[in-house]
N, C-alpha and C positions, 0 to 999 in steps of 0.2 A: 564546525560542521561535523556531523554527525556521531563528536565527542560523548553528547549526552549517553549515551548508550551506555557508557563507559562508568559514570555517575550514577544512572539507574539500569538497571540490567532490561528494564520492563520498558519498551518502545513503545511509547503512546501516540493518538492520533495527534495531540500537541506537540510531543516533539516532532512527530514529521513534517506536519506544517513548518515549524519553525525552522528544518533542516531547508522546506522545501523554499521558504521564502527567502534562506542563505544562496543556494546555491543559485536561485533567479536575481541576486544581487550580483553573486560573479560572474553570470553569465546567461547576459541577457537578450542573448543569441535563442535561446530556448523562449518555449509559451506553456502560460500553465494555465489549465483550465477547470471550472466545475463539469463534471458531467451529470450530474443530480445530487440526493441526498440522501443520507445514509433516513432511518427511522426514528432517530432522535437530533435530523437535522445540519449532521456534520456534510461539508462540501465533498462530495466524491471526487478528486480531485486526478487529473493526471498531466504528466508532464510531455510538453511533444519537441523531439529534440530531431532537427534533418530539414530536409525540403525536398526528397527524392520521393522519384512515382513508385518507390516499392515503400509496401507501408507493412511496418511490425507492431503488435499489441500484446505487451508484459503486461502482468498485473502480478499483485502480492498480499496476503494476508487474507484471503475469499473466508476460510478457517481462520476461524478467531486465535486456537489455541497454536496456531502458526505463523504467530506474530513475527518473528524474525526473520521470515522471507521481505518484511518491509524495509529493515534497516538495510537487507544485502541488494535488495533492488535500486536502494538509494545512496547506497556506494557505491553501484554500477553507475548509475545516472553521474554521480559528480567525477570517477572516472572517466568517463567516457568526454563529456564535456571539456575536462582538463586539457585532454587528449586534444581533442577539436581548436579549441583555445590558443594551443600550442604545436597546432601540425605534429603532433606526434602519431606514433602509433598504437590501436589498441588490439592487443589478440593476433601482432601480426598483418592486421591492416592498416594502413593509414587513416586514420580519421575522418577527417576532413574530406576524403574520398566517400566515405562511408556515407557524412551528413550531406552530400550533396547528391547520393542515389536512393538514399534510404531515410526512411521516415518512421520515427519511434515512437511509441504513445505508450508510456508509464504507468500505470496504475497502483501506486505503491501502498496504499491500502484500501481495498475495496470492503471490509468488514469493520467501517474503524470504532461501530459503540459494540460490537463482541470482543474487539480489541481492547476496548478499552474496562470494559469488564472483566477479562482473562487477564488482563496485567493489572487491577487494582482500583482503574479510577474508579469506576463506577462500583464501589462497596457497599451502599446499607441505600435505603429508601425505597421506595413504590415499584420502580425500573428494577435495581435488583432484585427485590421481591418478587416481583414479577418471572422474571428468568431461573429464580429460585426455583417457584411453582412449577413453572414446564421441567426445571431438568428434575424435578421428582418422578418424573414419566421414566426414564431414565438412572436409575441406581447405577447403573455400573460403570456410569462416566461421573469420573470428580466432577462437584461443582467449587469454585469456577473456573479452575484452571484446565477441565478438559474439555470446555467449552467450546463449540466449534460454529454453534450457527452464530444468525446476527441478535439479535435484542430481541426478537420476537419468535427466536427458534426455529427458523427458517433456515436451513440450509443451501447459503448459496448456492453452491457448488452443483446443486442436485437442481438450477433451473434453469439453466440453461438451456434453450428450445432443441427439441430432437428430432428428427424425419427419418423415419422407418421407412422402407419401401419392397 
């Protein structure tokens, strides 16, 4: 679990699947769920760790070229779990207390085909051609490692709905 990191420095949406599908093997006390789909069809996926009426929402990697808030989100998640697993404590609190007031919901990458662009997978063809074009709009951000929107150069971050009043 979340060794690969270790292997390749570049945390892709594949490996966090596959972190994410370790760690619902040890502990399958957790639910993972799609929440839709990224623009080149990856599962958006997050993890919901508790059963308490207080509900908390992390997410990680919105910025592409911020890819490594996904791997630290996802050694929070298997800490924390650990934690839960074993009545121990985390941070100080009990666990176990924790999962039974409090309700987690993971988002550990919600940019994963800008992710996976800014760390390599996605290198040559139509797709990256494509994000090529838009970041020539843009000179003074590297292409691809200072990549920050998703595959179609939409910057998450920046839609989230807002009310002025």
């Amino acid at each position: 679990m979340l060794g690969t990191l270790f292997v390749n420095p570049n945390y892709t949406y594949n490996m966090m699947q596959m972190d994410i599908e370790a760690i619902q093997e040890l502990y399958p006390f957790i639910k993972v769920v799609s929440i839709g789909k990224s623009v080149l069809g990856k599962d958006l996926t997050v993890i919901k760790i508790g059963n308490g009426p207080k509900e908390v929402f992390y997410n990680a990697a919105i910025h592409a070229n911020e890819w490594i808030t996904s791997p630290i989100l996802m050694k929070f998640a298997m800490e924390y779990c650990f934690a839960v697993a074993n009545n121990l404590n985390i941070y100080e609190y009990n666990a176990k207390d924790l999962f039974d007031n409090v309700t987690l919901y993971l988002a550990p990458m919600v940019n994963p085909d800008g992710v996976d662009l800014v760390t390599g997978v996605i290198n040559s063809g139509r797709i990256f051609n494509n994000a090529k074009k838009i970041s020539e709009s843009y000179p003074s951000i590297s292409f691809p490692d200072g990549w920050k929107a998703n595959i179609n150069g939409v910057d998450l971050n920046l839609q989230f709905p807002a009310r002025l009043e």
